[in-house]
N, C-alpha and C positions, 0 to 999 in steps of 0.2 A: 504494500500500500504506500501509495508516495507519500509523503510531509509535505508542509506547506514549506515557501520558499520565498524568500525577498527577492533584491539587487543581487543581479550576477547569481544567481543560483542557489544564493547561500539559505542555510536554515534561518526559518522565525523560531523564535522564542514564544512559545504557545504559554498563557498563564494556565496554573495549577488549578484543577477543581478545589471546589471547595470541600475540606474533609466532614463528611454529614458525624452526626451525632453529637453528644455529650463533650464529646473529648476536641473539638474541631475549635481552629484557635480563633477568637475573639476580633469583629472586623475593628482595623486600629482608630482609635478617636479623632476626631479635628474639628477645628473650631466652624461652627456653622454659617454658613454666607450669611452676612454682614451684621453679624454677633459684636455685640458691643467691644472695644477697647479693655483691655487690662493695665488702670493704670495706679502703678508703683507711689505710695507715699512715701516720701523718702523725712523723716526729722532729722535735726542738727543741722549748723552750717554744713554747707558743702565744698565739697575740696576734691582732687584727681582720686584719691581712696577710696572715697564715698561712692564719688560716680563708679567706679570700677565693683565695688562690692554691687551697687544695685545693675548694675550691666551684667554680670553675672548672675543676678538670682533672674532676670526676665528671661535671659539666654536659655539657661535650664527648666524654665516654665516653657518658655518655644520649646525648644528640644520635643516635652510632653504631648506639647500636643498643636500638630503643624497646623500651620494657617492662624496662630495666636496674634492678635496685631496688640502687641507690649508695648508702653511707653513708662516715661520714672517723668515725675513732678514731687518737686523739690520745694516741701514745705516755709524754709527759708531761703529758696531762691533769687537770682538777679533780673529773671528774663532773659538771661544773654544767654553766658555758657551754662547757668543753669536754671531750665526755666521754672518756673514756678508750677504747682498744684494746678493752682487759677485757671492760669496760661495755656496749661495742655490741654484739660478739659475744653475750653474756650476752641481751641484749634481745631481740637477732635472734633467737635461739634462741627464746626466751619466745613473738614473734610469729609463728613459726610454729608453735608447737604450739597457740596458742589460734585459728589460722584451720585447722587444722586440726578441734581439739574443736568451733568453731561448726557446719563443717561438719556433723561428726558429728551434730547436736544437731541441726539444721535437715532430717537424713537423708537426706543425698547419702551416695553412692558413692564413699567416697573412701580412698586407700590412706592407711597411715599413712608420715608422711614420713621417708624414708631418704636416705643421703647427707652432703655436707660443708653447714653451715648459711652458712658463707659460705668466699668466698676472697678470702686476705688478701693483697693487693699491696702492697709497702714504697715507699714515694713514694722514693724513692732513684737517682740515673743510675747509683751503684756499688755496689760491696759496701762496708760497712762492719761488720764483726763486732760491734763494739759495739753498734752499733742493730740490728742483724738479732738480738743475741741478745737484746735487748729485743722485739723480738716477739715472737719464740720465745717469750717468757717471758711474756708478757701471755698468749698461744696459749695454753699449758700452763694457768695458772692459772686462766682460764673456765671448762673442764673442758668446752668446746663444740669438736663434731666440725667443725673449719677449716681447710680445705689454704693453705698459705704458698708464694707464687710466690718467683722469683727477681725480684734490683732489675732497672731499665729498660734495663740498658744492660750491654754496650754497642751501638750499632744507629748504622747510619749517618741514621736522622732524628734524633740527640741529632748528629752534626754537623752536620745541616742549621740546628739551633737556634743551636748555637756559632757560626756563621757570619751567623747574621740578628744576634744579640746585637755580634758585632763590629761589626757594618756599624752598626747602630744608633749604637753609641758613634765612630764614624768612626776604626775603627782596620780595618777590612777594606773592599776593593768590595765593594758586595753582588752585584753580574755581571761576573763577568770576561771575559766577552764586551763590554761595553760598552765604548767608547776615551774614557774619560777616569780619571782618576786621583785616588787618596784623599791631601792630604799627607800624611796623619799616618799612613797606612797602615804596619801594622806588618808587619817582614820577620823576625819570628821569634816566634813564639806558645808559651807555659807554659800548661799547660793545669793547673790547679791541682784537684785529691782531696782528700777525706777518707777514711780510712780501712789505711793504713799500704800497704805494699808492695802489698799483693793488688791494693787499688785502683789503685793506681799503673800495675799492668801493664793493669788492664781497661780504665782511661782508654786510654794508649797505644793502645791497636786503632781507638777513636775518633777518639785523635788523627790517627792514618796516614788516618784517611777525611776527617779534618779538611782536612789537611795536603797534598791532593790535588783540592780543593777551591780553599786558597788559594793552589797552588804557591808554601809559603814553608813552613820545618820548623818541627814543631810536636813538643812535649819536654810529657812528663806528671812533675809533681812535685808532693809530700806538702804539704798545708797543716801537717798535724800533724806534722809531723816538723822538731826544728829543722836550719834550714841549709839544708832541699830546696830551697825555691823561689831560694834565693840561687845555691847551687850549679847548677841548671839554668839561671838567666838568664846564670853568668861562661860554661859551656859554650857556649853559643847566642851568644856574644857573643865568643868565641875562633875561633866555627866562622864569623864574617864578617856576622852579626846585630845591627846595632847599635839600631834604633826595635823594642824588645820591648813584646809587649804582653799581658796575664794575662789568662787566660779562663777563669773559674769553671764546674769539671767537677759543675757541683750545681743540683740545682734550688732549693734555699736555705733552706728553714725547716732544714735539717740543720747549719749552722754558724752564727757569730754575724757580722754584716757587719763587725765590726771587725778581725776576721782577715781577712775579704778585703783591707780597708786595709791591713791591717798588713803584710802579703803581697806587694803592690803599689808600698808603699814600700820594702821591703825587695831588690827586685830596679829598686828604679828604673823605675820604667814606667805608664801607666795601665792599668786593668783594663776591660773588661767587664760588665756584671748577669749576678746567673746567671739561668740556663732558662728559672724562673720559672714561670707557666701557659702556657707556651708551647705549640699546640693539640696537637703530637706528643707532649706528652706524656700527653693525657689518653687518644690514640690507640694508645699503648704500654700502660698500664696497662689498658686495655679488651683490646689483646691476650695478656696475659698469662692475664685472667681466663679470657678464650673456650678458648687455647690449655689449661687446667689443665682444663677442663670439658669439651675435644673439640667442642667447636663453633666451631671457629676459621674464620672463610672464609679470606682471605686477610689475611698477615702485613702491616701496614703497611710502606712499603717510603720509602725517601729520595728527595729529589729526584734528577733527576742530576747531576754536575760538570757548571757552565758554564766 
């Protein structure tokens, strides 16, 4: 029986059926024609770090899931090189009523666009009132129809991150199943917030997954609050805790690093990096967006405890 055949004689590349039953692999996700915008709240001034951390968590949201149209607005922006919340939405808006009017013009068939123009995800692992009412308030002032998720956290892959971050800095194994040993391993973890009490309890949930991870107790306390971080390391250090070690509950353009220092000295101990572009998180803020839009497949999920 002949094969089918292109140019010059040569074989086509016929696609594969699809495997029927239970077992047949899943058709892959993509962002649905002309699905709102995913865009990136980014807090803190902005700097070439910044930008680079939040360029990398949208990259690995595209990755997820093709045809993602990602942008970053930059709560303290300048307009220029970094533009504002406001700004993007503003624009967003703008390009899609003008791919819409080309259509028009070109005389497709096309509805006019209805819906949220984008959804706004706070690059945030907690709540923080302050910055969430800073979007709010960028939201409101565009005067563009955009749904606002909830921050990232908290989810057991923000401790899967906290725990790669320790290991990194040689204050956690990174397997507890493996039989060898960290000296510097720390036997009591401060899991350090921004954002006053609220944050405090939302960390805590992370920290309990944290904490079960490192079977070793893990205590969430205020960066911004004077005294927490010292009052949680005497606690942790009364309850039989002596090598403590501080674990920044942030993805980090949201505070200034010299409070992490400051933080770290203050309770005696070394610290941690925070989050960072850590890949889970660009895998969270991709589920928020899917989740707000109904088109969620399945929630990103943690590793398990070793």
């Amino acid at each position: 029986m002949s094969s089918p055949t292109g140019p010059a004689g040569l074989p086509v590349r016929m696609p594969r059926p699809r495997q029927p039953g239970r077992h047949r692999r899943p058709e892959p996700l993509a962002a649905p024609e002309g699905a709102p915008a995913l865009v990136l709240a980014v807090p803190g001034m902005p700097s070439a770090a910044t930008r680079g951390l939040a360029e990398e968590v949208v990259s690995i949201a595209r990755s997820e899931l093709p045809g993602l149209d990602a942008r970053i607005g930059y709560l303290d922006g300048d307009d220029g090189e970094f533009p504002t919340l406001q700004s993007v939405l503003t624009h967003t808006a703008q390009e899609r009523t003008a791919r819409y009017e080309q259509a028009l013009a070109a005389g497709a068939d096309v509805k006019q666009p209805e819906g949220p123009v984008a959804v706004v995800v706070p690059l945030l692992a907690g709540p923080d009132n302050a910055l969430l009412r800073q979007v709010r308030q960028a939201v409101m002032e565009s005067r563009i129809a955009a749904d606002l998720t909830d921050v990232l956290g908290p989810h057991p892959l923000l401790a899967e991150g906290l725990h790669v971050r320790l290991s990194e800095a040689g204050l956690a194994r990174a397997d507890r199943a493996r039989l060898f040993t960290v000296a510097t391993a720390a036997d009591g973890i401060i899991l350090a917030s921004v954002g006053g009490e609220e944050a405090v309890q939302a960390a805590g949930i992370t920290g309990m997954l944290l904490a079960a991870r490192l079977a070793v107790p893990v205590m969430a306390a205020a960066l911004d609050q004077d005294g927490s971080i010292a009052a949680i390391a005497e606690q942790l250090r009364a309850s039989g805790s002596q090598n403590l070690a501080l674990a920044p509950y942030l993805i980090g353009p949201e505070i200034d690093a010299g409070l992490l220092e400051a933080a770290a000295a203050e309770a005696g101990c070394a610290s941690s990096d925070a989050l960072g572009p850590y890949p889970a998180i660009g895998k969270l803020a991709l589920a928020k967006y899917t989740t707000a839009l109904g088109i969620a497949p399945q929630q990103p999920q943690g590793a398990p405890v070793r």
